[in-house]
C-alpha positions in Angstrom: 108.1 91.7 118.6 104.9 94.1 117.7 105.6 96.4 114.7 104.9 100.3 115.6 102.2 102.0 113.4 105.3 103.8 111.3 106.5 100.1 110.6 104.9 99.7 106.8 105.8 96.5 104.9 104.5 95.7 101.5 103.4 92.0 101.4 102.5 91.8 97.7 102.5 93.8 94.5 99.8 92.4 92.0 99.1 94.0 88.3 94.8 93.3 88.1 92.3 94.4 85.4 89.5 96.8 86.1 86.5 97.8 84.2 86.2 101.6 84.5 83.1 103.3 84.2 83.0 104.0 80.8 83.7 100.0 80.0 87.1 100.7 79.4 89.6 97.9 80.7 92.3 99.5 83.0 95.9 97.8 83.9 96.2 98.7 87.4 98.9 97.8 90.2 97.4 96.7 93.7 99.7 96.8 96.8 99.2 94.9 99.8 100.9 96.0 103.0 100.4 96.3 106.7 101.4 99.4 108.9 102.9 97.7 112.4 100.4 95.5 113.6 97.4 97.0 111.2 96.1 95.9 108.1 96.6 94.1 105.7 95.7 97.4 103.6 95.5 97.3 99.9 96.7 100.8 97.2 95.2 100.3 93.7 96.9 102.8 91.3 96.8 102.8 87.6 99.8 101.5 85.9 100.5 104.4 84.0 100.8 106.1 88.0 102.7 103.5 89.6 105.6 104.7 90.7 107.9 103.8 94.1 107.1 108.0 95.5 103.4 107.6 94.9 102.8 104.2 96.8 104.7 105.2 99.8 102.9 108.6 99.3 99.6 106.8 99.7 100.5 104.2 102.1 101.6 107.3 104.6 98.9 108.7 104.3 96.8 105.8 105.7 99.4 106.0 108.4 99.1 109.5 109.5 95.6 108.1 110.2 96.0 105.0 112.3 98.8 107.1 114.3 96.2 109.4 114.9 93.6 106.9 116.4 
């Protein structure tokens, strides 16, 4: 059965190093998910922001725009 776009799943959470631009190394949590039958669509957020509120905060946000399409 086909997901609708307000379906979102989370496939995989992964904690990756960045560089950031002033050559700082950054611990940062990457989210892979899909929205219905979109995606997958990947969050990066730095560890110190990772919370449960912001990830679905930025994951709905992706899917106020595909539900607008």
């Amino acid at each position: 059965m086909a997901q609708t776009p307000q379906e979102k799943e989370i496939l995989a959470v992964t904690q990756v190093q960045r560089i950031s631009r002033v050559g700082n190394i950054v611990e940062v949590m990457r989210v892979e998910y899909r929205i219905g039958d979109h995606g997958p669509f990947f969050v990066e957020l730095p560890k110190a922001e990772f919370t449960t509120d912001r990830v679905h905060a930025e994951i709905d946000k992706i899917a106020a725009t595909i539900r607008s399409l």
